[in-house]
N, C-alpha and C positions, 0 to 999 in steps of 0.2 A: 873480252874487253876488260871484266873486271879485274883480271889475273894482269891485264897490261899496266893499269894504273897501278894495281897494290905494289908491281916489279918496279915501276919508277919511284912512287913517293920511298919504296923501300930501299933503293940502291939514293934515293936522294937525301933521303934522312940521315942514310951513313955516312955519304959524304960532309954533312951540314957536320952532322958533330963531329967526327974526326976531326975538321977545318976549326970548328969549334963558330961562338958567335961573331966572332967579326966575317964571317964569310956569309950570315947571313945579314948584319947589319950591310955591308957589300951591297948584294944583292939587290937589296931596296932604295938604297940610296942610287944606282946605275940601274935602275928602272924610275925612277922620279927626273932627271936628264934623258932617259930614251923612254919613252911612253911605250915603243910595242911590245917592250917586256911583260910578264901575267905577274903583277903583283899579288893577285887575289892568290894565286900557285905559290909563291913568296911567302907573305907573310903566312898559307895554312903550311908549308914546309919547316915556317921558324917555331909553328906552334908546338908539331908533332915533334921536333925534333929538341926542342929545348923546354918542351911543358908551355902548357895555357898563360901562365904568368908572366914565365920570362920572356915567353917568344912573344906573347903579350908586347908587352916593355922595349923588346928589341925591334919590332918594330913598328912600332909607333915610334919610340925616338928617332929612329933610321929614317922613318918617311916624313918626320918632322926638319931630319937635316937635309933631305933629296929637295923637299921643298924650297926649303931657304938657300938653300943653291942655287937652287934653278931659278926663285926669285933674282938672288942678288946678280947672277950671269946678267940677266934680260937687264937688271936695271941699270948695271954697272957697264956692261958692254954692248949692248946690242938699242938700248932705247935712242939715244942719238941715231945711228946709223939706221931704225924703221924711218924717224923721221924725216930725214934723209932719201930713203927708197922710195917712200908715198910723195905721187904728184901733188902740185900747190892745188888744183882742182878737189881732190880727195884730202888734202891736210885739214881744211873745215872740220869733214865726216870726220877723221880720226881724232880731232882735239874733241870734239863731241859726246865720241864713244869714251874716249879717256875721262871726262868729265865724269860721266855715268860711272863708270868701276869705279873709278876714284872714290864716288860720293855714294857706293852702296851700303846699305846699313849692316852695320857689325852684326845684328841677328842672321841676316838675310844670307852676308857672307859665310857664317859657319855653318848654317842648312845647306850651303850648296859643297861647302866643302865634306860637311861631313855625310854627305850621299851618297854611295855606293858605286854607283853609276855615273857620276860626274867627270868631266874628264879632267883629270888634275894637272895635267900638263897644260892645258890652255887655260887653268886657274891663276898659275903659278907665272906664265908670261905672259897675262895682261895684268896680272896685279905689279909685274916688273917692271912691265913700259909704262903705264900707267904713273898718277903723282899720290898713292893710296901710300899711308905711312907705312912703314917698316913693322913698325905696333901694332900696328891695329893688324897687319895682313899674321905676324908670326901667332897673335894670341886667338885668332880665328883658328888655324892651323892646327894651334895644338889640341883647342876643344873638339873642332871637327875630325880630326884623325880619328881621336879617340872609338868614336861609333863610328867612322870606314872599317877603321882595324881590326874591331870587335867584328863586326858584320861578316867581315872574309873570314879572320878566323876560326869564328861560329861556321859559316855556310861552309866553308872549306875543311871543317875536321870533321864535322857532322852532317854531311851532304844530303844522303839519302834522310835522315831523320828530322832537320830542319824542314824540307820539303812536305811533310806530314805531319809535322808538329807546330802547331799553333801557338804556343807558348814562345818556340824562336821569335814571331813576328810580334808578338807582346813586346819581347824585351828591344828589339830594336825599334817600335814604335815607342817606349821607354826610353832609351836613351835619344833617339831624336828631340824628345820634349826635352830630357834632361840637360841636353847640348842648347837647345834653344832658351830656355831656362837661366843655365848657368851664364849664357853671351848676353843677356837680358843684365844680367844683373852686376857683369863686369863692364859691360858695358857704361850702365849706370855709375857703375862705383869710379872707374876711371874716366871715365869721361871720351872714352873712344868714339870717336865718330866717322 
């Protein structure tokens, strides 16, 4: 089994760089549009294959633009047309629920965003059909990628050793506070609500 992963990330590494970075910025952004994609498999592919730093950098920006895509899709094309598809009986419940996102708190938002395991793609369309600002949804995004991003490509380059090192979970319970932290305090300073 291990010979089977080492033959893929290695025939996928060569492809990344040969294609060079836009084939992994690619990647992430045509997985933030199709969710069944394995971004976790993504962004540890951009690490190995272009270093901690810049695969870092590629993507987190990349999934900060998948995002705002897939935001502006839902809000620009498709939010009329749910309202639209949902019956006047169920219209109540959904002005409801859109209330609710709309009005969830800038801390709260970038904990869910920047969680691991959250699913981003149903982040990304209800924060679209939703009447939640453009600001407040893209500067959650950017803080919370940050610790998604790190998270994968931590677990993902260092799999087996994360899993037995305690130190991993320090720093991403670190950066969680640091992310809640930082939205704390932008929050405050801009006035995001």
């Amino acid at each position: 089994m291990k010979e089977i992963i080492d033959s893929f990330v290695s025939s996928s590494t060569e492809i990344l760089t040969g294609l060079g970075p836009i084939a992994g910025v690619f990647l992430i952004i045509l997985e933030s549009i199709f969710p069944m994609l394995p971004l976790s498999v993504f962004i540890t592919l951009n690490m190995i294959s272009f270093g901690s730093v810049f695969g870092f950098l590629i993507s987190w920006l990349s999934t900060i633009i998948g995002c705002m895509l897939s935001f502006t899709l839902f809000r620009y094309f498709f939010q009329q047309k749910l309202e639209h598809f949902i019956q006047k009986k169920e219209q109540k419940q959904l002005e409801n629920m859109m209330k609710v996102i709309s009005n969830i708190d800038f801390r709260n938002l970038v904990l869910l965003i920047a969680l691991p395991f959250s699913p981003a793609f149903f982040i990304n369309i209800a924060a679209g059909v939703s009447e939640m600002k453009t600001t407040k949804f893209f500067l959650a995004i950017m803080i919370g990628k940050i610790v998604m991003v790190y998270f994968w490509g931590y677990i993902g380059t260092t799999l087996l050793e994360s899993l037995t090192n305690i130190k991993v979970l320090f720093q991403i319970a670190f950066l969680l506070g640091g992310a809640f932290f930082l939205s704390s305090f932008i929050q405050k300073k801009l006035n995001v609500k």
